[in-house]
C-alpha positions in Angstrom: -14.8 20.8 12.4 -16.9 18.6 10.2 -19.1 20.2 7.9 -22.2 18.3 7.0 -23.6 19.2 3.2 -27.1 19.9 3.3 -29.8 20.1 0.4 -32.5 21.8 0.5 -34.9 20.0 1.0 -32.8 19.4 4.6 -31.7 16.0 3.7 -28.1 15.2 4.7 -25.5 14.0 1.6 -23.5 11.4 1.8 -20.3 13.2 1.7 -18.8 15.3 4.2 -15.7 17.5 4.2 -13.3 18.2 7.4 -11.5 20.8 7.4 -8.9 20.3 9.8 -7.1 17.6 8.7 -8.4 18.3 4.6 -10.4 14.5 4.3 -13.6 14.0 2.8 -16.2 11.3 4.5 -18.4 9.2 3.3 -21.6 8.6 5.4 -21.9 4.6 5.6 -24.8 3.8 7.6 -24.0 5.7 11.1 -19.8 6.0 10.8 -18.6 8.0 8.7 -15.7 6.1 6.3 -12.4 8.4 4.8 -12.3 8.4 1.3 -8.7 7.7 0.9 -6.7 5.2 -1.3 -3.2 3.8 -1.4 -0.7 5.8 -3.7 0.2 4.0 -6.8 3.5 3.1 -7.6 5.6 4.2 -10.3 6.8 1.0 -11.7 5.3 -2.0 -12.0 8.1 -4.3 -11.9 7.6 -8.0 -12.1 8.0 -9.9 -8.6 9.9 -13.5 -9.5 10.3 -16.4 -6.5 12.5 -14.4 -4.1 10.5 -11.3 -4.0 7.2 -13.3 -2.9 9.4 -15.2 -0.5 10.5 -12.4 1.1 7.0 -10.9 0.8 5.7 -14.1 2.4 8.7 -13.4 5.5 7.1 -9.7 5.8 3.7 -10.8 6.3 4.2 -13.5 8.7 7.6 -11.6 10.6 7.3 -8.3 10.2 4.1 -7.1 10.0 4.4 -3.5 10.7 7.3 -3.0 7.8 4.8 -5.0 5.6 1.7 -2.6 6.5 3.7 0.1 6.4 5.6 -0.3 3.0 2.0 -1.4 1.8 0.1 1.7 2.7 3.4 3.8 1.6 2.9 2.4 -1.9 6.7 1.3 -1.8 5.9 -2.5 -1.5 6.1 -4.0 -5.1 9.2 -1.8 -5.4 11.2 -3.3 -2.7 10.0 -6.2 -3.3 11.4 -6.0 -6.8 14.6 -4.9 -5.8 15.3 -7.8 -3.5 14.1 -10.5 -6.2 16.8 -8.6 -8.8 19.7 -8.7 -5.8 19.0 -12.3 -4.8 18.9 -13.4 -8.2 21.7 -12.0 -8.9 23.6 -13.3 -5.9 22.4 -17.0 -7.2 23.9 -16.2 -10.5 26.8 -15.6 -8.8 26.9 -18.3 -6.4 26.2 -20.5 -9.5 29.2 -19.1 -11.5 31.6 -20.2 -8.6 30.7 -23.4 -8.1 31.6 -24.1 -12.1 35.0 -22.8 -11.4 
């Protein structure tokens, strides 16, 4: 399963590769820590007041969506999204009540 790599002078590295699920681990201490990171996103679009509000809702509300559109790399996206629709909904509302 896990292969440890060994020097030779029969001193362990740091790293170790498993091959069944295709991970490589870093020895820290006695656990051994997965050397992954989050995917990064393609856009970097700017969050205004709505899209930290509704981050703020995710976080406290809906934890699991937040984690999970977090770790998916798809947070500052949707986030984005929902800023540009609620901003444009208030431009909206705002053009009615001058009518």
């Amino acid at each position: 399963m896990c292969e440890y790599i060994i020097l030779e002078d029969n001193i362990m590295e740091k790293y170790i590769y498993d091959e069944s699920n295709g991970l490589w681990y870093e020895l820290q201490g006695d656990y051994d820590i997965p050397c992954i990171t989050l995917p990064a996103e393609k856009d970097n679009k700017p969050i205004g007041l709505w899209g930290q509000r509704h981050k703020c809702y995710l976080q406290e509300h809906k934890k699991a969506l937040y984690t999970t559109l977090l770790t998916s790399g798809k947070l500052n996206s949707c986030l984005a999204d929902i800023d540009e629709q609620a901003t444009a909904r208030e431009i909206i509302n705002a053009e009615l009540i001058y009518i």
